[in-house]
FITI-651148 format. One record per residue: residue in three letters; x, y, z of N, C-alpha, C, CB in turn. Coordinates in nm, 4 decimals, always signed. Glycine has a CB too. Layout:
! FITI-651148
R  resn     neast    nnorth       nup    caeast   canorth      caup     ceast    cnorth       cup    cbeast   cbnorth      cbup
R   ALA         X         Y         Z         X         Y         Z         X         Y         Z         X         Y         Z
...
END
This chain:
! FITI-651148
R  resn     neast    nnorth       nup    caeast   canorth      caup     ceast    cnorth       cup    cbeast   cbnorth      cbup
R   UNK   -1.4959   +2.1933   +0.2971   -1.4504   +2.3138   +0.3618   -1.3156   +2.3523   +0.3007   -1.4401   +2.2943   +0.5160
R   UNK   -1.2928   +2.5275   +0.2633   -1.1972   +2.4818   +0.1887   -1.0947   +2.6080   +0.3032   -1.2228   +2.4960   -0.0133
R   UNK   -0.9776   +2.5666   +0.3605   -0.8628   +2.6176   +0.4165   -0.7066   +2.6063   +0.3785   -0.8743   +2.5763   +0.5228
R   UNK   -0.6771   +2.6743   +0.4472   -0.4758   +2.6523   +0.4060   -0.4447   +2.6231   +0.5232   -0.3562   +2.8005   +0.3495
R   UNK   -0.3744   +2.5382   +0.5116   -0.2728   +2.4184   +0.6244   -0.1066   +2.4362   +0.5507   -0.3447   +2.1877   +0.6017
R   UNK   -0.0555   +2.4970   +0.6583   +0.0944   +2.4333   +0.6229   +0.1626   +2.3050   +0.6969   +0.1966   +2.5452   +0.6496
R   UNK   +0.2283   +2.2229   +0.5505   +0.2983   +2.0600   +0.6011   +0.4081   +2.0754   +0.6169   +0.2982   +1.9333   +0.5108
R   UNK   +0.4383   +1.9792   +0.7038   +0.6095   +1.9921   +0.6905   +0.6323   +1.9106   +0.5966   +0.7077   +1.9517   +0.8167
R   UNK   +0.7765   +1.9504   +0.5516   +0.8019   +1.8608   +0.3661   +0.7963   +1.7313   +0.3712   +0.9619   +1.8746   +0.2801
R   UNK   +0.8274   +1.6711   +0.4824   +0.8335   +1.4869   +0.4394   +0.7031   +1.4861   +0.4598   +0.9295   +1.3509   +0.5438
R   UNK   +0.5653   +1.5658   +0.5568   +0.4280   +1.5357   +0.5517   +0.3959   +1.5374   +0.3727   +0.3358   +1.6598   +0.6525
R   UNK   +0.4595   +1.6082   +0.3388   +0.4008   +1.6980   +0.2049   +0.4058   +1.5867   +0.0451   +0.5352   +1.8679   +0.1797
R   UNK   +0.5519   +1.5430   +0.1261   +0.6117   +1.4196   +0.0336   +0.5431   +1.3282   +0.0517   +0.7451   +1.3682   +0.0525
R   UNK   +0.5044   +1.2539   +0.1216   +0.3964   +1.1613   +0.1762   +0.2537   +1.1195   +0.1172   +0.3672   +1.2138   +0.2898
R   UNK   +0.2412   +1.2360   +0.1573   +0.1181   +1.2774   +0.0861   +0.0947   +1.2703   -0.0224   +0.0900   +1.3729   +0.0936
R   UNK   +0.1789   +1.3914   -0.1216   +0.1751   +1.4145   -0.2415   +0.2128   +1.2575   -0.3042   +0.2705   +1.5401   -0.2742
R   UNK   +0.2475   +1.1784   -0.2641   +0.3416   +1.0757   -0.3241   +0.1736   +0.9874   -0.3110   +0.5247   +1.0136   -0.2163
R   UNK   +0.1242   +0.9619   -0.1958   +0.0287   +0.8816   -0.2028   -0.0944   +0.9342   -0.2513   +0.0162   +0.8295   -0.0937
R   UNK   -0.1394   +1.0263   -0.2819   -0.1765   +1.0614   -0.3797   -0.1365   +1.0521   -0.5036   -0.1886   +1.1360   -0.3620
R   UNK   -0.0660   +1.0741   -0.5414   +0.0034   +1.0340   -0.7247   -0.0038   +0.8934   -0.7408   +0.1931   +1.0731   -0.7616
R   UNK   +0.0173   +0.7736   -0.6617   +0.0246   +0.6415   -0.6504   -0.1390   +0.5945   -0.6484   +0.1157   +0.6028   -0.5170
R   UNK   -0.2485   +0.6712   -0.5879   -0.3877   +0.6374   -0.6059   -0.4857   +0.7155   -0.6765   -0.4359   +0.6230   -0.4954
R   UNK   -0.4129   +0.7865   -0.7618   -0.4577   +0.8813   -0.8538   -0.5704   +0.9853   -0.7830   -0.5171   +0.8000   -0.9793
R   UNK   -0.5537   +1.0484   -0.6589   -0.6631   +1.1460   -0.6159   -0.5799   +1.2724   -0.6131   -0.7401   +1.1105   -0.4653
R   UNK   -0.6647   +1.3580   -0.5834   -0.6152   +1.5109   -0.5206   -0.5436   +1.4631   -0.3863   -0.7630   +1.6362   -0.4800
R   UNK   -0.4556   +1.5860   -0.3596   -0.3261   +1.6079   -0.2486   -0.4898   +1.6446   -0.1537   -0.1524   +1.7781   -0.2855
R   UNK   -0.5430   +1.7399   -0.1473   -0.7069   +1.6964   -0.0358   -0.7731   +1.5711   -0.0334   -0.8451   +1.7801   -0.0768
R   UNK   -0.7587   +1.4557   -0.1222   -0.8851   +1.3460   -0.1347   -0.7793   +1.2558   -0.0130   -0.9298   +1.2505   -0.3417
R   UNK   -0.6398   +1.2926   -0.0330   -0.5259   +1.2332   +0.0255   -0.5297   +1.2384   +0.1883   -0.4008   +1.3059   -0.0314
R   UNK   -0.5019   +1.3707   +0.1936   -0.4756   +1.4363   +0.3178   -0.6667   +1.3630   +0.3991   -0.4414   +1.6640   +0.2825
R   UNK   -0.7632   +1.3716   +0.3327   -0.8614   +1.3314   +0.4316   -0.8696   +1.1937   +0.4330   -0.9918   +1.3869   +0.4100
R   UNK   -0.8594   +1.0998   +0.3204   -0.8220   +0.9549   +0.3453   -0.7590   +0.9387   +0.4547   -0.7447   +0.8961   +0.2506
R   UNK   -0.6273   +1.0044   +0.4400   -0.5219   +0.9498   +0.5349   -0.5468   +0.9614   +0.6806   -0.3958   +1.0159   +0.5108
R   UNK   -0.6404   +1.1080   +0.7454   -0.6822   +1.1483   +0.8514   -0.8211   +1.0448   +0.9051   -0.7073   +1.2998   +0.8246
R   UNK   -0.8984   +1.0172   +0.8083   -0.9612   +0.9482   +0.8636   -0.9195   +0.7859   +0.8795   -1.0653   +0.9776   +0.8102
R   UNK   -0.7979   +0.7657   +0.8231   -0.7608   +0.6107   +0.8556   -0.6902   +0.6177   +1.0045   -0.6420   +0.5378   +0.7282
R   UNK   -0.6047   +0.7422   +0.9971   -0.5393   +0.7938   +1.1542   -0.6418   +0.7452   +1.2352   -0.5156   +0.9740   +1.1873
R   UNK   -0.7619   +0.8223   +1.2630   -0.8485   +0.8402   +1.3591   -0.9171   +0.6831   +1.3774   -0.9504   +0.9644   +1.3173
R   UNK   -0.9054   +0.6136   +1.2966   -0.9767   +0.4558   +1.3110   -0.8586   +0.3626   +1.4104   -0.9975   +0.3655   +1.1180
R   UNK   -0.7307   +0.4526   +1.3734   -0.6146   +0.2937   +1.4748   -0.6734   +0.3675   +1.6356   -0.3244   +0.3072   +1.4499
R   UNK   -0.6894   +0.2162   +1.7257   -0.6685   +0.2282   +1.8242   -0.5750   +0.2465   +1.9214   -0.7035   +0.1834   +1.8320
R   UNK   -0.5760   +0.3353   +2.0238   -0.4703   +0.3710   +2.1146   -0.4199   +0.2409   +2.1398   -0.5117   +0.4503   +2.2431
R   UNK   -0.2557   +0.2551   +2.1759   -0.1588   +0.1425   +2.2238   -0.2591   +0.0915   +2.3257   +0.0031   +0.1916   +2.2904
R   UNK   -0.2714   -0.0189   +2.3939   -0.2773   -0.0656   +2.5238   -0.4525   -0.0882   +2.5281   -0.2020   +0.0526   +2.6421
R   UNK   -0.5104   -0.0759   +2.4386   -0.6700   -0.0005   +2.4072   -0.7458   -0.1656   +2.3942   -0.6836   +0.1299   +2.2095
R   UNK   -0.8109   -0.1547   +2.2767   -0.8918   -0.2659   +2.3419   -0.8001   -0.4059   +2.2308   -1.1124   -0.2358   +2.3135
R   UNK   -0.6983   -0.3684   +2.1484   -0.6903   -0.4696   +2.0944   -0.5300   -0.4955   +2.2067   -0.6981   -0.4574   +1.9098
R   UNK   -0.5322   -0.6642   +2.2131   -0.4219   -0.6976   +2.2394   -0.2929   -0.7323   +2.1804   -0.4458   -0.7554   +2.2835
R   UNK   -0.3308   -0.7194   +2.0586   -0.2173   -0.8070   +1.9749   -0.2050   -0.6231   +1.9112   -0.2818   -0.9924   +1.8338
R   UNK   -0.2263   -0.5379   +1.9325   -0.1503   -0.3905   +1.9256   -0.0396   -0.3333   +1.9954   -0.2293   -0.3023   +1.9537
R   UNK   +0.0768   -0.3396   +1.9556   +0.1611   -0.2612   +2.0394   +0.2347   -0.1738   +1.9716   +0.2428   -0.3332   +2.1144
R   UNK   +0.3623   -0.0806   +2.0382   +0.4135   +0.0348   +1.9688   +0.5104   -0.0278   +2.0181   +0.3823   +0.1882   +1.9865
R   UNK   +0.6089   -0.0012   +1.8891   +0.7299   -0.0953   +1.8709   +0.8478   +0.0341   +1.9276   +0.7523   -0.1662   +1.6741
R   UNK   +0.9936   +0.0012   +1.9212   +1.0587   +0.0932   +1.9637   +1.0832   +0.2153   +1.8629   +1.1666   +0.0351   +2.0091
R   UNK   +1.0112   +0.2125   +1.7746   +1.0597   +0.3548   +1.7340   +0.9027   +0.4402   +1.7101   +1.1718   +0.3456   +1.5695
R   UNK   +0.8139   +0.3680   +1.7812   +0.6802   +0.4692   +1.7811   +0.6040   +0.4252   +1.6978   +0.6946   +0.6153   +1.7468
R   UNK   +0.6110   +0.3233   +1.6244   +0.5216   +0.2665   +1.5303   +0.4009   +0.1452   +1.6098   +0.6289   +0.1922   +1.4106
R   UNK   +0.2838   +0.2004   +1.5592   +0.1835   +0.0433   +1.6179   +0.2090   -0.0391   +1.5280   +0.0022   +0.0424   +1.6285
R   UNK   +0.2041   -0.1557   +1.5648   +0.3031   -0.2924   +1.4782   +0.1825   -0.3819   +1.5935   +0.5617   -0.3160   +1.5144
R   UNK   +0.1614   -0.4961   +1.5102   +0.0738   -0.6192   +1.5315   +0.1615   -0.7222   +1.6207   +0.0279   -0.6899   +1.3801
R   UNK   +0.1129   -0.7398   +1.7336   +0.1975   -0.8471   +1.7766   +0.2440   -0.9918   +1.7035   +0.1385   -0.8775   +1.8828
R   UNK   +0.3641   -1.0580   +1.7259   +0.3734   -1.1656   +1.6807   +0.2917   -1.2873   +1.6884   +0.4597   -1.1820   +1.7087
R   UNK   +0.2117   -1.3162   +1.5979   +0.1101   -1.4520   +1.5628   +0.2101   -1.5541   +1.5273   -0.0088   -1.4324   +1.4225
R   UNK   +0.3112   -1.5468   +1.4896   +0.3839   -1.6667   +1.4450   +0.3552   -1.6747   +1.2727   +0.3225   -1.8109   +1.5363
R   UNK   +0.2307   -1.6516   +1.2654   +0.2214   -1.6566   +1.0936   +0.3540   -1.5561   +0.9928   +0.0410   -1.5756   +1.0520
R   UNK   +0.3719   -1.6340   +0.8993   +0.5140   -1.5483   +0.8241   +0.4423   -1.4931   +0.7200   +0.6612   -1.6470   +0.7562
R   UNK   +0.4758   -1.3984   +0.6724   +0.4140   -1.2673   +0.5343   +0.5845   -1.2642   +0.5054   +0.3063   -1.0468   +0.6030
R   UNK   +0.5778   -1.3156   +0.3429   +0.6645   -1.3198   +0.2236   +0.6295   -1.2025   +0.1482   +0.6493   -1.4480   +0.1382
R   UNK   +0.7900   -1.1935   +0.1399   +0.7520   -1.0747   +0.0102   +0.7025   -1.0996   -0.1188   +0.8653   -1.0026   -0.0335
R   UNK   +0.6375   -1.2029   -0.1363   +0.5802   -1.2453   -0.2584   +0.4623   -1.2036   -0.2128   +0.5930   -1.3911   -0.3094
R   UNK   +0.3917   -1.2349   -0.0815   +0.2525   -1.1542   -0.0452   +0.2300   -1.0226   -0.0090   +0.1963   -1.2041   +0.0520
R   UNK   +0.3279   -0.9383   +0.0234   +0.3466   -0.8103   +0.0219   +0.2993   -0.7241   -0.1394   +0.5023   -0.8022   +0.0635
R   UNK   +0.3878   -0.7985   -0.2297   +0.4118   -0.7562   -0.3839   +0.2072   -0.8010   -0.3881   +0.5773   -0.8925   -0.5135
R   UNK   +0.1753   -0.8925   -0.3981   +0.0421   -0.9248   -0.4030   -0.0740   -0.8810   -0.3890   +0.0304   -0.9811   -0.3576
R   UNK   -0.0725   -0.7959   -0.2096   -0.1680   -0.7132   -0.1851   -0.1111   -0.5791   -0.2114   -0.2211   -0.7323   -0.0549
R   UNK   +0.0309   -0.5488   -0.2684   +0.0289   -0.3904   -0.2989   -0.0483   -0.4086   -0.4497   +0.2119   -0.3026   -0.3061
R   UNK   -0.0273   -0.5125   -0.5043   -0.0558   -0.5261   -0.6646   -0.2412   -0.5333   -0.6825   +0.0336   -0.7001   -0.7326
R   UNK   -0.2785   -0.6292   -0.5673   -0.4639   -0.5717   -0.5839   -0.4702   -0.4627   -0.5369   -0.5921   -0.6494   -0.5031
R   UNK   -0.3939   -0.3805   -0.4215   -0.4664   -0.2769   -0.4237   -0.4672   -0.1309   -0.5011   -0.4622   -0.2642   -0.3219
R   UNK   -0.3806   -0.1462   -0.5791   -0.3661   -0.0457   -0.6970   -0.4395   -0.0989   -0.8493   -0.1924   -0.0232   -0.7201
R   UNK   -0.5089   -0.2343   -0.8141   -0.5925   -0.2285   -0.9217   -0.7807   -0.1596   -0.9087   -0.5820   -0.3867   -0.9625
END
């Protein structure tokens, strides 16, 4: 379907940026990204270890398990292959 949407600039930056980083169109972007939106579950919903942290972000409750930035660098590095 093809329409005009206006973003606000940091949406736009966002976007455009994650797109350039996974080599698609600013559209292949914008619907990736909408349909990953629509998959998180509401705060409080059926997962428990989901919560919204203080600045509005859903963030995973604490498991105790630690993530190094050596495994961060790792899964950003497979997933851009």
């Amino acid at each position: 379907m093809r329409m005009t949407v206006n973003l606000d600039p940091d949406v736009y930056s966002f976007t455009s940026a994650y797109a350039g980083a996974k080599g698609i169109t600013l559209s292949a972007a914008i619907s990736e990204l909408l349909r990953r939106a629509e998959k998180v579950p509401e705060p409080g919903g059926d997962s428990p270890r989901l919560r919204m942290n203080e600045h509005g972000y859903l963030v995973i409750a604490g498991t105790g398990d630690v993530l190094t930035p050596e495994m961060v660098k790792e899964a950003a590095e497979d997933e851009l292959v």
